[in-house]
N, C-alpha and C positions, 0 to 999 in steps of 0.2 A: 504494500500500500504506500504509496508515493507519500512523503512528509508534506507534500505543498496542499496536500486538504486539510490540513491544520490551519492553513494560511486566512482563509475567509471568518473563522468566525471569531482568529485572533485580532483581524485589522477590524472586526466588527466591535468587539470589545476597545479598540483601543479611540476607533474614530467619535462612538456613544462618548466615551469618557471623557475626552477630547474637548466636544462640544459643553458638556455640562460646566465642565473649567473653565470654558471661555465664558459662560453664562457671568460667569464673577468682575469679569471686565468693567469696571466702575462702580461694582458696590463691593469691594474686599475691603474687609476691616481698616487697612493702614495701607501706604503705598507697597513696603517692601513684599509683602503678602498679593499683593496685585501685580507682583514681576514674578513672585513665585508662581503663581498659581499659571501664570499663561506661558510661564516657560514649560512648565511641568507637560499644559496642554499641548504646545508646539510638540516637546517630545513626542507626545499619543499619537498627536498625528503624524506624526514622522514614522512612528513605526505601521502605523495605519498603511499609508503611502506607500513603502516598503512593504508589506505583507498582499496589498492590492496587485502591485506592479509585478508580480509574481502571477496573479490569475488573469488578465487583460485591465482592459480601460480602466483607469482608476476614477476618471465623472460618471463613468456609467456603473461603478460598484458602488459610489458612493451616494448618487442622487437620482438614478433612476430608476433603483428597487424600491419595491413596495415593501411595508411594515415585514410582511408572513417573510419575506425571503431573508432579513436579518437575522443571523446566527451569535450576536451579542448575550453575554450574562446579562438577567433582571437586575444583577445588584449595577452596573455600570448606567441605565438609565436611569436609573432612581434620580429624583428629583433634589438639588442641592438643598432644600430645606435651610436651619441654619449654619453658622459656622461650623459648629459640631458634629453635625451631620453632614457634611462634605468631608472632613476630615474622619470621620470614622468610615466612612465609604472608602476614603482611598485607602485608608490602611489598611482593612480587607483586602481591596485587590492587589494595591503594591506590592503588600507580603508574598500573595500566593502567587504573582506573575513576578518576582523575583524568582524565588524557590523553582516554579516553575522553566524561565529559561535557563536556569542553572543546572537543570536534567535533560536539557536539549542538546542531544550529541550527536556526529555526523558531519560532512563536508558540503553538504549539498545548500543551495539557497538558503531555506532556513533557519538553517543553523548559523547561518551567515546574520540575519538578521537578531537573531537570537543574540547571539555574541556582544553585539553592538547594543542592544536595548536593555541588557543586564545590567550595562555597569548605567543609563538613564535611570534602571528601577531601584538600582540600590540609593540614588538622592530623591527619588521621590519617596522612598519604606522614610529614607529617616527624617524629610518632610513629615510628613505624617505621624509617623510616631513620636517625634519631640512636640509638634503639638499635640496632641494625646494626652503625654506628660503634662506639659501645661494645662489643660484646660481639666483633665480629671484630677489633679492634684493640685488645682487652683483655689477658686472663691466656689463657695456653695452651689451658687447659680451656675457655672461653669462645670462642674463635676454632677451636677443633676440633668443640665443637656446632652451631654457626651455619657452619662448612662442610659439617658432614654432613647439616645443614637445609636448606641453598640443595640439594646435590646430590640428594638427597631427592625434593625439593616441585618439582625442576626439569622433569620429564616430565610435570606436569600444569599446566605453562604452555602449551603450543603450544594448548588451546582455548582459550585470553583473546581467541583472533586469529580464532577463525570469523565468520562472519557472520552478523549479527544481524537478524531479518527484521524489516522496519518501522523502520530506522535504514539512512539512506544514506552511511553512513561506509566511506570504503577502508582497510582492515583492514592491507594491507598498509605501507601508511606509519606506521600506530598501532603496527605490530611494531617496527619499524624505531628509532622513538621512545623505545618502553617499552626495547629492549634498549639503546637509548643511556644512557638513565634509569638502569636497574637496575645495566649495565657499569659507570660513574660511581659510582655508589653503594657497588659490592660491592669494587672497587679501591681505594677511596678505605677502608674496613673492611681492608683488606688477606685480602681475599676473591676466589676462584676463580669465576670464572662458567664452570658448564660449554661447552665448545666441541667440534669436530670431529665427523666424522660419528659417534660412537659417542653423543654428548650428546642428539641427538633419534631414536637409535635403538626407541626404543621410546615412542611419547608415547603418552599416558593423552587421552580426551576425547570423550566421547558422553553427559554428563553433561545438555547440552543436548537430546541427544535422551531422554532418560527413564534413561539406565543409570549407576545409580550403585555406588560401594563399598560392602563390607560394613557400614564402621561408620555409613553412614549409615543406615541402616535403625531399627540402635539409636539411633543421638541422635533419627529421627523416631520414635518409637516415645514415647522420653519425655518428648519436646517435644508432643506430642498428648494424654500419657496424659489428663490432669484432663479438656480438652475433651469427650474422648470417653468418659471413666467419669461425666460429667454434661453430657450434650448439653443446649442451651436453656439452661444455669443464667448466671443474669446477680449484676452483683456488687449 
């Protein structure tokens, strides 16, 4: 099985995430947070671009599918909500798509990009997780957002761990990892990680096969608009 069908639903995950970052473009907390945040996005797109440019047209993978044909995780559309919840979003996925391209071995294309986005993902984990630290081992208000963020965004982690067609990575050890990760991280914030049978009673994740939430519909909707009110228009 050819490594490049991994390629679609990782540019999918990276171009969602992308967009949602750039959402922040004028209302991020403080300026330096507003360089970080759209530098972080460029990267997603960057590796978006690069994982596209591997399957054909890159305006046509990215602006003229419809909703069903996106192979993105639910947890990457999720809606920025507050600070808190942007940053507990990314450090979900940062963790698990480091860990991730660091099991990605081989010479062929992918691996190529892999190589290259690993060492992007390791400033974006520690983005994410030193605020983490800050805001859950902050002021009351700050440690009560960012628990109601992790417990949140937590039932649409268990798809980080399905399997990825065209990558021969064991999933099940990548779990194992990312919750040592995340555990470490969210304790050390003086943060709860949910647990017990009630914690993944309900998980979120068929994002990969084409079903997504509502809000994503609306962010594809405005993230296509220009493309498709002037199809062919070049700059």
């Amino acid at each position: 099985m050819s490594a490049v069908a991994a390629a679609l639903p990782l540019a999918d995950d990276a171009l969602v995430l992308s967009h949602r970052l750039a959402e922040w473009l004028g209302h991020a907390p403080e300026l330096e947070e507003e360089l970080a945040l759209a530098n972080i996005s460029l990267d997603l797109l960057g590796q978006a671009r690069a994982c596209y440019a591997l399957l054909g047209d890159e305006d046509a993978l990215a602006y003229r599918r419809e909703e069903r044909e996106f192979r993105n995780l639910q947890l990457v559309e999720q809606p920025n909500g507050d600070f808190a919840h942007t940053i507990t979003r990314q450090l979900f996925f940062s963790v698990w798509q480091e860990l991730l391209f660091g099991r990605v071995t081989g010479t062929g294309p992918p691996a190529a990009v892999a190589a290259k986005a690993v060492k992007e993902t390791a400033y974006h984990r520690d983005h994410a997780e030193q605020w983490t630290l800050r805001l859950g081992d902050g002021t009351e208000e700050s440690h009560r957002r960012t628990q109601r963020a992790v417990d949140a965004l937590w039932r649409y982690t268990g798809e980080l761990f399905q399997p990825l067609e065209g990558l021969d990575i064991a999933m099940e050890p990548l779990r194992r990892d990312w919750r040592a990760r995340i555990g470490d991280i969210l304790a050390r914030a003086t943060l709860t990680m949910p647990e017990g049978p009630d914690a993944d009673a309900w998980s979120a994740g068929a994002g990969r096969q084409g079903v997504h939430t509502e809000s994503f519909g609306r962010m594809l909707a405005e993230m296509q608009h220009l493309h498709r009110s002037h199809p062919g228009a070049v700059w």
